[in-house]
C-alpha positions in Angstrom: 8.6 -28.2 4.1 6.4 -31.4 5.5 8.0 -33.2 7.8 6.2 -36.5 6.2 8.2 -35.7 2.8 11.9 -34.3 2.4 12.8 -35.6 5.8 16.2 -37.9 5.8 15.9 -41.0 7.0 20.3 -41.5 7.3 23.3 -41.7 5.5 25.9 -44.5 6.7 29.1 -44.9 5.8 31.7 -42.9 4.2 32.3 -39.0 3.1 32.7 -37.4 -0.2 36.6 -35.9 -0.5 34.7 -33.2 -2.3 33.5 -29.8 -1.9 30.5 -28.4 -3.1 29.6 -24.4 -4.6 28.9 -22.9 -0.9 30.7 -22.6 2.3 30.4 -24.1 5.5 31.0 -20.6 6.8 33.7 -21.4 9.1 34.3 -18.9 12.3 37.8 -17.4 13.3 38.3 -16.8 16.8 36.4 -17.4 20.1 32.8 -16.5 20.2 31.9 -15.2 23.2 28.1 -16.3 24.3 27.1 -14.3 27.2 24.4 -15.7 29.9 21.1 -14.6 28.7 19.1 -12.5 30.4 16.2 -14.3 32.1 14.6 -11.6 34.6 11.4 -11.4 32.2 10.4 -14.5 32.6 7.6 -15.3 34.8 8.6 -18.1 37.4 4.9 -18.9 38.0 4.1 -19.7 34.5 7.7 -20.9 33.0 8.2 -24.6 34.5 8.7 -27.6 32.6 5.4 -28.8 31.8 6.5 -31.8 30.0 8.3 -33.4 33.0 7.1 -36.7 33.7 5.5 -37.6 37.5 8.2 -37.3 40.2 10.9 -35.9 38.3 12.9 -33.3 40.5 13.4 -30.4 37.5 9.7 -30.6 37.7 8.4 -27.0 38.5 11.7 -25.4 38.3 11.8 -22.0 36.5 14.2 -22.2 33.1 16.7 -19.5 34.9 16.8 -21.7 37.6 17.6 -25.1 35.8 20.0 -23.4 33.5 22.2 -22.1 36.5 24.5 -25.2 37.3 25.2 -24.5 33.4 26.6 -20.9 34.0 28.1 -21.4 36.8 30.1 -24.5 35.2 30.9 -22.3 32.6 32.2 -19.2 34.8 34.2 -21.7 36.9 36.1 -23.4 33.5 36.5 -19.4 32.8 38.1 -18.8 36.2 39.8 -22.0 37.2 40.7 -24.4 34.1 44.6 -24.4 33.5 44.7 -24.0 30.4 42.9 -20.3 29.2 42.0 -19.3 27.4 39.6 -21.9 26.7 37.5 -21.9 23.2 34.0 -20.8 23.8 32.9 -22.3 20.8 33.9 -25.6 21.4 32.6 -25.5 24.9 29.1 -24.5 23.3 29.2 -27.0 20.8 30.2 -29.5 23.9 27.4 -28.5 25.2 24.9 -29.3 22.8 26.4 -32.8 22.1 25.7 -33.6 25.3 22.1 -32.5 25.7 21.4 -34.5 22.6 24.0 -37.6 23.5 21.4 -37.4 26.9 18.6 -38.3 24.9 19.8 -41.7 24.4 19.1 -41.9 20.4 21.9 -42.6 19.2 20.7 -41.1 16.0 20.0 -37.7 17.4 23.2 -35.7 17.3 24.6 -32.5 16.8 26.8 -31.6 13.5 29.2 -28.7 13.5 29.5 -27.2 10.0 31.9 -29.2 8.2 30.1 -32.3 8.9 27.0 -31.1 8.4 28.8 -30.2 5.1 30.1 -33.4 3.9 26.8 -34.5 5.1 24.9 -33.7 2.7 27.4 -33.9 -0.5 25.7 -37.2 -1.0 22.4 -35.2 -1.6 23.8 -33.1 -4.2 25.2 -33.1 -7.8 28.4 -31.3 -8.3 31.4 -30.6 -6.2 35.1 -29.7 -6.6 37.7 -32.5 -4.9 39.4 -35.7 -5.9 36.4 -37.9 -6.0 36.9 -40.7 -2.8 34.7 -42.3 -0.1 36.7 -42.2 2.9 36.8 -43.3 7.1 36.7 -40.7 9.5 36.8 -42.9 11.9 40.4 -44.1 12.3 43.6 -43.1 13.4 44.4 -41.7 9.7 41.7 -40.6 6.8 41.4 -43.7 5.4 40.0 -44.3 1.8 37.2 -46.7 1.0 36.9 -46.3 -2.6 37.8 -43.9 -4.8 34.7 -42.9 -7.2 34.8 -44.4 -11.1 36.8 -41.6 -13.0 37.7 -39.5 -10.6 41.2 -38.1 -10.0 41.6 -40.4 -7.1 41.1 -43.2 -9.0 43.1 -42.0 -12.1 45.8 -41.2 -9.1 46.0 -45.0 -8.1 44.5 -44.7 -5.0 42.9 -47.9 -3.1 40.8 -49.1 -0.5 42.5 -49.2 2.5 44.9 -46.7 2.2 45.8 -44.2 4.6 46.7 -40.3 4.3 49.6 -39.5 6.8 50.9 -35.9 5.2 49.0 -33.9 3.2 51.2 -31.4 1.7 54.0 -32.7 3.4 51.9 -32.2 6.6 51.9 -34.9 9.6 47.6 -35.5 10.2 48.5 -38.0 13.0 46.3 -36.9 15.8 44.4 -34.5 13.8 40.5 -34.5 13.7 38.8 -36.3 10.4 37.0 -33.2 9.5 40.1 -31.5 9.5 42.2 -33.3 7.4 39.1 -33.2 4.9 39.2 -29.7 4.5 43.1 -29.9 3.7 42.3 -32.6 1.6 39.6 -30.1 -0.7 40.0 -27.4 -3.0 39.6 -26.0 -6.2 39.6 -28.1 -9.3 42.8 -27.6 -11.4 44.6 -27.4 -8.2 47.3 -29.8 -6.9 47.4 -31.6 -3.5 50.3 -34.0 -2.8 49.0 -37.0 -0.6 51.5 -39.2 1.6 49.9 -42.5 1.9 51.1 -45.5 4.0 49.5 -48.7 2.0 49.1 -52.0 3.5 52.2 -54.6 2.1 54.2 -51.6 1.3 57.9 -51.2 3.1 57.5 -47.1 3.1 55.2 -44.3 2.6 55.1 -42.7 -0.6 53.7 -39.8 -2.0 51.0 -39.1 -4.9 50.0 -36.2 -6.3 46.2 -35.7 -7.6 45.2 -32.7 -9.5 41.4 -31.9 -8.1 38.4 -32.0 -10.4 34.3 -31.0 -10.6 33.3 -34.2 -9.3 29.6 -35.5 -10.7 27.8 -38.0 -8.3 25.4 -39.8 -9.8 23.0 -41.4 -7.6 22.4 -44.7 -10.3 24.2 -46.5 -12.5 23.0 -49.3 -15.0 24.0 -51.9 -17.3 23.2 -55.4 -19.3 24.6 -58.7 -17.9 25.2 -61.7 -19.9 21.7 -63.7 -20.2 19.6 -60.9 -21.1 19.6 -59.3 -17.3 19.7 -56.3 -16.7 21.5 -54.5 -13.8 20.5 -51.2 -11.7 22.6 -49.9 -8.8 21.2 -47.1 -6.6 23.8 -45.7 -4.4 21.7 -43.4 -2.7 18.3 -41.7 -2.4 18.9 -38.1 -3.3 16.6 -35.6 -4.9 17.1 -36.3 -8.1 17.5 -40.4 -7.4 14.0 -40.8 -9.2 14.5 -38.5 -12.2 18.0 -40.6 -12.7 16.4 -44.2 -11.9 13.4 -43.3 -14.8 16.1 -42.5 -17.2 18.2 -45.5 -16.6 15.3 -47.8 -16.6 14.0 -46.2 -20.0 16.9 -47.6 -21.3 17.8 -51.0 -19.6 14.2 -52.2 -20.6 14.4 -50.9 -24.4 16.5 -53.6 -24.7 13.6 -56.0 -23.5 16.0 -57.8 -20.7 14.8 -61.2 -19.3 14.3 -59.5 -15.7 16.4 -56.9 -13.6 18.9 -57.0 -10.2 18.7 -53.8 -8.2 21.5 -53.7 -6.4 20.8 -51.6 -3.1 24.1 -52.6 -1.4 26.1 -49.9 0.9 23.6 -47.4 -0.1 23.1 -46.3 3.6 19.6 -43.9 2.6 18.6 -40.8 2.2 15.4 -38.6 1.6 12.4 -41.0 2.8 9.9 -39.3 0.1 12.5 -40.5 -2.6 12.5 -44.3 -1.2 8.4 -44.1 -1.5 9.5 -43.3 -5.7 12.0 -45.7 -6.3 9.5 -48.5 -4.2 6.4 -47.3 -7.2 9.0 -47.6 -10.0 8.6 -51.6 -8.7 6.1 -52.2 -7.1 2.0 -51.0 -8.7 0.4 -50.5 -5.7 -0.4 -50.9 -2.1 1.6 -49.2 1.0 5.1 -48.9 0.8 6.0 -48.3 4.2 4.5 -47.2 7.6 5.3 -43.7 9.8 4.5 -43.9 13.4 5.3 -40.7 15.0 5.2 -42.5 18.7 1.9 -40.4 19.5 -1.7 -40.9 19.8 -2.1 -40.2 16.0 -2.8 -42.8 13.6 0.1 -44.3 11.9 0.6 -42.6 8.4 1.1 -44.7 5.0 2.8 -43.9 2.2 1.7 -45.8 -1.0 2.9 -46.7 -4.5 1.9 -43.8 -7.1 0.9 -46.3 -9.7 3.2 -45.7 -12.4 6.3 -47.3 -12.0 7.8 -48.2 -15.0 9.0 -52.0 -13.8 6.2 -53.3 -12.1 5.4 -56.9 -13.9 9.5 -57.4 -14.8 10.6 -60.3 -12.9 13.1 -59.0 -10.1 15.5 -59.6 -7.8 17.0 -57.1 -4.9 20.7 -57.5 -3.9 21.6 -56.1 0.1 24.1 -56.2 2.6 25.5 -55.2 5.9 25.3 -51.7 4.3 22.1 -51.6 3.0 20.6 -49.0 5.9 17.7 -46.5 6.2 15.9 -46.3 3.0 16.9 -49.0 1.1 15.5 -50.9 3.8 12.2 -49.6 3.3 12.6 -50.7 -0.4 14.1 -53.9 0.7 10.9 -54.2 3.2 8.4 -53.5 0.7 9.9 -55.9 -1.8 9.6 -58.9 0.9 6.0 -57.9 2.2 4.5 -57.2 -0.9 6.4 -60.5 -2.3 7.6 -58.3 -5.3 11.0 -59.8 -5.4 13.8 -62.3 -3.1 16.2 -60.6 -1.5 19.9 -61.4 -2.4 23.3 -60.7 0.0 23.4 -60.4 3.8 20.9 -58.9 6.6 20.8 -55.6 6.4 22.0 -52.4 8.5 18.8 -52.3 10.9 18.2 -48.4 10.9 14.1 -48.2 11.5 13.9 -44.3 12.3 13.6 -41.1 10.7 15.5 -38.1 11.2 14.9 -34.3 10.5 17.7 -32.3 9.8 17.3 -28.8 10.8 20.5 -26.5 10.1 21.3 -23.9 12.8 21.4 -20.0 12.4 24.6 -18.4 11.4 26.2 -21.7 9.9 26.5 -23.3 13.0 26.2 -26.6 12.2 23.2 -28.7 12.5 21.1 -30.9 14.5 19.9 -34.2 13.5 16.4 -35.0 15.7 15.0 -38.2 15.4 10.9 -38.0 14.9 9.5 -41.3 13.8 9.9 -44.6 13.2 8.7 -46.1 10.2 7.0 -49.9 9.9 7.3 -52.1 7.0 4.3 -52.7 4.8 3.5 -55.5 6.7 4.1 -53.4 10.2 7.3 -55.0 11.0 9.9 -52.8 12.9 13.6 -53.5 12.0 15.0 -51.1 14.2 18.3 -52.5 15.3 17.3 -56.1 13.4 17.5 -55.8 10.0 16.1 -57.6 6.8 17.6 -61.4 6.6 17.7 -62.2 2.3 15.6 -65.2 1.5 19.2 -65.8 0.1 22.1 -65.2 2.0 25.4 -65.4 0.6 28.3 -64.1 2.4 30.9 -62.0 0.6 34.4 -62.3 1.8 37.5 -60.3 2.0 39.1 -62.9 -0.5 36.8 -62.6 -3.2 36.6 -58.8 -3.0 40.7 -59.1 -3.8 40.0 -61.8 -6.3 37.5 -59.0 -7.9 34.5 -61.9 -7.5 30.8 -61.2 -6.5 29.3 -64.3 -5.1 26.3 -62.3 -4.2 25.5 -61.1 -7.8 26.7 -64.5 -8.9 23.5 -65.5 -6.6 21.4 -62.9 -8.0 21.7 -63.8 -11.4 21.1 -67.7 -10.7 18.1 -66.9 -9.0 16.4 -64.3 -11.5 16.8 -67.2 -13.8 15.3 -69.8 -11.7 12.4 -67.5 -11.3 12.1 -66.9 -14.7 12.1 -70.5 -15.8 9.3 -71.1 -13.1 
């Protein structure tokens, strides 16, 4: 596989409560990893030759650098109180930290369930109860349940939190954990405690789990003769879906589209360079600069979009991250479109994903950084809307969209003009 074409540029935000047809392969036990055996190699010839001027590990065999690691670990062997200690989590430790050294905070190591719920977004079909969710806090917290799905059908909202599952206690128990208790087989049962926001006591639903289908885009007609396409995230199939839904938005010959690219946090860079041609006719979509002597590569618009001349407007926000910013970019530079909502994530780099042997998790390198049409690099700045238009916690409860609102006034200024 090129690295220029099915590399993933990042996925923010929340995880799928779903499961998909494989395993993650999960190990039982300790696994013991014994010190390698180094004696072949020749000290003369095995140094670090990309050490940069002055630095101390310069010339130093690879045995020899590696021994303060063994002899950390024999000592946490020998003297840590509590033994036995788990030699997998002390090797996983282990490569979190070389990568945590490299200062990216976009290079990272993934054990196997995240690198599992990792990549549902990149896929089609999976067995759970169908809800974004927050690793991140004290409880599993759910962001939205997904249109149809068992969650939603269960009464589930944003915000609440998963205290018991199965009559369980999760409090103090990892995210990725309490996932995996969460999944299962569709047609199975799984009794969630939640503790909601405004309510005097926790109370308990019970969701039977389903095949849950993601679809990457979704697309209707607004009143005025506009039409509407929201792309959640760039998956594999993201083109294939936005041609389909396209085909039938403009057989109904709207005025002009919106393109909603809000909290869509990325995905596969080669399927941002798609979605950009269904837009825009021609001319680069976005830059890769691979921090090297090389020249910068380009990726251009194929030519045959299907909306080039419609009038359009993009709608982004905080969560708008990784591709959608190169859509967003391209849009502004190429001065295909306004840009509707609040400045976006800021994410400027790619990243490679390369699964380890034996289901082991994951590493996520980063390997570029990728320009705007125009050669701007957002990295850490984002894209600021010719249009912003903040959207509060007040209107989300009073179910308004002042950004689309926005949207839609705009198309049809631009239209009248």
């Amino acid at each position: 596989m090129n690295k220029k074409t099915w590399v993933l540029i990042g996925i923010l935000g929340g995880l799928f409560l779903v499961v998909g047809t494989f395993s993650a392969g999960a190990i039982v036990g300790n696994l013991i990893i014994p010190q390698p055996d180094l004696d072949w190699l020749d000290q003369s010839t095995n140094t670090q030759p990309s050490s940069p001027e002055g630095d101390p590990t310069a010339n130093i065999s690879t045995e020899e650098l590696f021994s303060p690691f063994w002899e950390t670990w024999d000592i946490v062997h020998d003297q840590f109180i509590d033994q036995p200690v788990d030699d997998l989590e002390l090797m996983r430790g282990a490569i979190t930290g070389m990568l945590e050294s490299l200062g990216d905070e976009h290079t990272a190591y993934m054990n196997p369930d995240q690198f599992t719920q990792a990549n549902i977004p990149m896929d089609g079909e999976y067995e759970g109860i169908g809800a974004w969710v927050d690793t991140s806090t004290e409880f599993l917290t759910i962001i939205s349940p997904m249109p149809g799905s068992p969650a939603e059908e269960a009464g589930l909202l944003p915000g609440d939190e998963v205290i018991k599952i199965d009559g369980e206690d999760m409090t103090g128990l990892d995210g990725s954990l309490v996932i995996r208790k969460v999944l299962g087989p569709a047609g199975s049962t799984v009794v969630l405690t939640i503790q909601r926001e405004g309510e005097a006591a926790p109370f308990d639903v019970t969701i039977i789990r389903a095949k849950i289908s993601i679809p990457s885009v979704e697309s209707k007609m607004l009143d005025d003769g506009i039409g509407y396409v929201a792309i959640m995230t760039f998956a594999a199939e993201t083109q294939a879906e936005l041609q389909d839904n396209l085909a039938e938005i403009l057989a109904e010959d709207p005025v002009g589209l919106i393109i909603d690219l809000r909290n869509n946090g990325g995905g596969y860079l080669q399927t941002a360079v798609e979605v950009g041609s269904e837009f825009i006719f021609e001319g680069v979509i976005l830059y890769e600069d691979y921090g090297s002597d090389e020249e910068m590569i380009d990726y251009r618009a194929s030519k045959n979009g299907l909306a080039t001349d419609i009038p359009l407007v993009l709608l982004v926000n905080e969560g708008s991250a990784s591709a959608s910013e190169i859509v967003a970019g391209a849009f502004q530079d190429h001065e295909r479109g306004p840009l509707v909502g609040a400045t976006t994530f800021g994410k400027g780099s790619v990243q490679n994903w390369i699964a380890l042997d034996n289901n082991q998790g994951a590493i996520r390198v980063t390997i570029a950084r990728w320009l705007t049409p125009d050669k701007r690099q957002i990295h850490a700045v984002g894209l600021v809307p010719e249009y912003e238009v903040e959207y509060t916690e007040e209107a989300f409860l009073a179910d308004l969209d002042p950004q689309l609102d926005k949207a839609v006034e705009v198309l049809l200024d631009l239209i009248q003009d």
